[in-house]
C-alpha positions in Angstrom: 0.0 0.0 0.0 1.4 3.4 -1.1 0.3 6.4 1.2 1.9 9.3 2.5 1.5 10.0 6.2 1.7 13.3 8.1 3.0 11.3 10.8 2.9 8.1 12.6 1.9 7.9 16.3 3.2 4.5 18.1 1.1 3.4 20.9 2.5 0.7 23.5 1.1 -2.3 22.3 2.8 -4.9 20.6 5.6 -3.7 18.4 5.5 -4.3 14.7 7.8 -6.6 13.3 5.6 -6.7 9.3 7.2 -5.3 7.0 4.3 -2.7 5.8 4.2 -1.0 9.3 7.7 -0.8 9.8 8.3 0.7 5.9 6.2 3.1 7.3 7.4 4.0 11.1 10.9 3.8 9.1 9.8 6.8 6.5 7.5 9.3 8.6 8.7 12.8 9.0 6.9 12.7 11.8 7.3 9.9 14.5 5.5 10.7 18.1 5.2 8.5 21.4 2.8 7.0 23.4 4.5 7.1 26.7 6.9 4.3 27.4 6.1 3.5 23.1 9.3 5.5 23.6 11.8 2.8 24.6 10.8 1.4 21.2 11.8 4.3 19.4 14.4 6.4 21.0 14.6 8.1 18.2 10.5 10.0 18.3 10.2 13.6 17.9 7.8 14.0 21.4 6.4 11.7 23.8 2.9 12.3 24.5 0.8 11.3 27.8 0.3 11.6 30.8 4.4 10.5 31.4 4.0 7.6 33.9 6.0 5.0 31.9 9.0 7.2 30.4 12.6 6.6 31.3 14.2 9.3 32.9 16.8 9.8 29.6 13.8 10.8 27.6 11.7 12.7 29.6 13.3 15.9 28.0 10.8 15.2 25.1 8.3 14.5 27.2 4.5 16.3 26.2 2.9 15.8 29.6 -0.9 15.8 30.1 -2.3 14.4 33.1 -5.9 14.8 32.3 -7.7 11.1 32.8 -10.6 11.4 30.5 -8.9 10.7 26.9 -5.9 8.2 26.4 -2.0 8.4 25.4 -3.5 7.5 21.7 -5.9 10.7 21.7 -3.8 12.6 23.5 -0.8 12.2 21.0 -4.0 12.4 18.3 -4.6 16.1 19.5 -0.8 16.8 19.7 -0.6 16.2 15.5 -3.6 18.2 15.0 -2.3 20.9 16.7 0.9 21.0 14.6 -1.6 20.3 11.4 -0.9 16.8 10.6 -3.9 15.4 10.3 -2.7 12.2 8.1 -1.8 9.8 10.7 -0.3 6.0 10.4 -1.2 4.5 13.7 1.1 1.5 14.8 1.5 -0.5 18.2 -2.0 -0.3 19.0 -2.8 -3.9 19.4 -1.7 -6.6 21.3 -0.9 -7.4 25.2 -4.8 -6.1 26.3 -8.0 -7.2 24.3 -9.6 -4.4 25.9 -7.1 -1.6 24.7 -7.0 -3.4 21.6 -10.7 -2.9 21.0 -10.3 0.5 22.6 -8.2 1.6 20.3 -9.5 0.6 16.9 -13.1 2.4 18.1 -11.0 5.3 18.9 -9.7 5.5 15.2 -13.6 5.5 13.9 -13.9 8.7 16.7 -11.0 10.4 15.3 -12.5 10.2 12.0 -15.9 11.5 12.8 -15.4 14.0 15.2 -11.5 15.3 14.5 -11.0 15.3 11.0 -8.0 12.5 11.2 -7.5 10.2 7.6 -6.3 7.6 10.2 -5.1 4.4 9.4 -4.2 1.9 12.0 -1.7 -1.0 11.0 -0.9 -4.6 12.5 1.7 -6.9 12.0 -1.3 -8.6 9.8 -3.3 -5.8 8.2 -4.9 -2.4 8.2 -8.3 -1.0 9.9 -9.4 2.2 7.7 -12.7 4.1 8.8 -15.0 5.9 6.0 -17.7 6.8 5.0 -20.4 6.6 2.2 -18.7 5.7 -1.2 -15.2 4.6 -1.1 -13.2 2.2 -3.7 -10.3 0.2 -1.6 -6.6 -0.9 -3.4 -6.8 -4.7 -3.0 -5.7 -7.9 -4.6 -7.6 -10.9 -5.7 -7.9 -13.2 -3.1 -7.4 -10.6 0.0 -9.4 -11.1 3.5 -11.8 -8.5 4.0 -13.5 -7.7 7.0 -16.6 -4.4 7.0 -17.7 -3.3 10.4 -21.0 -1.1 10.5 -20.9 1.7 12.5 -24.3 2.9 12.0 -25.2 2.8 8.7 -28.6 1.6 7.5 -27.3 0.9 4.0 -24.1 -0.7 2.5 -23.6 -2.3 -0.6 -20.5 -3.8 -2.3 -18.8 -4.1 -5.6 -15.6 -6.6 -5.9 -16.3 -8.6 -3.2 -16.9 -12.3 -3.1 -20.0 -11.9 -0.5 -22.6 -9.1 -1.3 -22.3 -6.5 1.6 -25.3 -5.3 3.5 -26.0 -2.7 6.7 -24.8 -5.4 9.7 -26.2 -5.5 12.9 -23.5 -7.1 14.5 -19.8 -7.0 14.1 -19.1 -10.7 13.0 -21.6 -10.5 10.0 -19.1 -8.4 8.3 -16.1 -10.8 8.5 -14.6 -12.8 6.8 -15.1 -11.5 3.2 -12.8 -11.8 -0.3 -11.3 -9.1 -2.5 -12.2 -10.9 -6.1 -9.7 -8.1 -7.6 -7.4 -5.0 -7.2 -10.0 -2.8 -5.7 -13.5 -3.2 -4.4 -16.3 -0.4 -3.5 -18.4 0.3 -0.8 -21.6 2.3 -0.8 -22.9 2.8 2.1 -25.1 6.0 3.8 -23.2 5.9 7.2 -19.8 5.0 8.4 -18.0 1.7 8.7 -14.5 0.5 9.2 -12.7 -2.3 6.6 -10.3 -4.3 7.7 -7.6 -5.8 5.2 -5.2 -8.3 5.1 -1.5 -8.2 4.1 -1.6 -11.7 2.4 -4.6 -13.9 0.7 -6.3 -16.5 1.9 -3.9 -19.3 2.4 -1.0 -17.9 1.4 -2.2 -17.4 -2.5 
């Protein structure tokens, strides 16, 4: 996937060891820290949060903001927006917690609706990317593809192996199959797609 990021925030979660996120962590003009993300990369412009988890070498970079309501994610969210980078690669943001996991792929849907972020979160397996009403996807034949509904009453798909429709539940999206090198979505509400890096079964 070619795309050119403002930045890229890296939360403490599982480090990336794919070769897609770390292209991208390894090209940003922008890298910024969640907390003690920093002992991952020493190397980060800032450290954002609320500074709990940051060695004592690197606090000198250190953003502090002890307000409890919003995460290190959103915090270091607001930090890009303030500096008007509002293109944002979002890696590290899975793994060790189930419930910050699922925390923090919601939040990327809320930084799309209510801040104006083109967000894209990576894993060391594939991408979540939030949108809204019509949007063709780059894919390849034979690509996992997963559609969560976040309130819309309509969706319909083009290049897909299963015809789409406005889920009620999270599972109903999963699961799907890119038949080509893009596939659309039409929808009257926002939903996130998830895609793989590979295709099914190594293919």
């Amino acid at each position: 996937m070619e795309k050119t990021f403002d930045a890229v925030i890296i939360a403490n979660g599982v480090f990336p060891t794919h070769a897609v996120p770390l292209n991208i962590l390894h090209h940003t003009a922008h890298l910024i820290a969640c907390d003690g993300a920093i002992r991952h990369v020493p190397s980060a412009e800032a450290i954002v949060g609320d500074g709990d988890s940051v060695p004592a070498e690197f606090r000198h970079r250190l953003i502090q903001i002890n307000e409890q309501e919003d995460n290190d994610l959103t915090k270091a969210t607001r930090y890009c927006l303030s500096k008007g980078w509002h293109q944002i690669a979002y890696l590290g943001c899975t793994g060790k917690r189930e419930d910050h996991t699922l925390g923090n792929i919601s939040l990327l849907m809320r930084y799309f609706r209510e801040m104006d972020v083109e967000g894209i979160m990576f894993t060391d397996y594939g991408l979540f990317t939030p949108a809204k009403g019509d949007h063709t996807f780059s894919s390849f034949k034979g690509q996992q593809v997963s559609i969560f509904n976040f309130g819309s009453t309509r969706i319909t798909s083009e290049g897909l192996k299963w015809n789409s429709y406005a889920y009620e539940q999270w599972w109903q999206g999963t699961l799907n199959e890119s038949l080509s090198d893009t596939f659309t979505l039409h929808a009257d509400g926002h939903y996130m797609v998830y895609q793989t890096y590979g295709a099914k079964n190594g293919k």
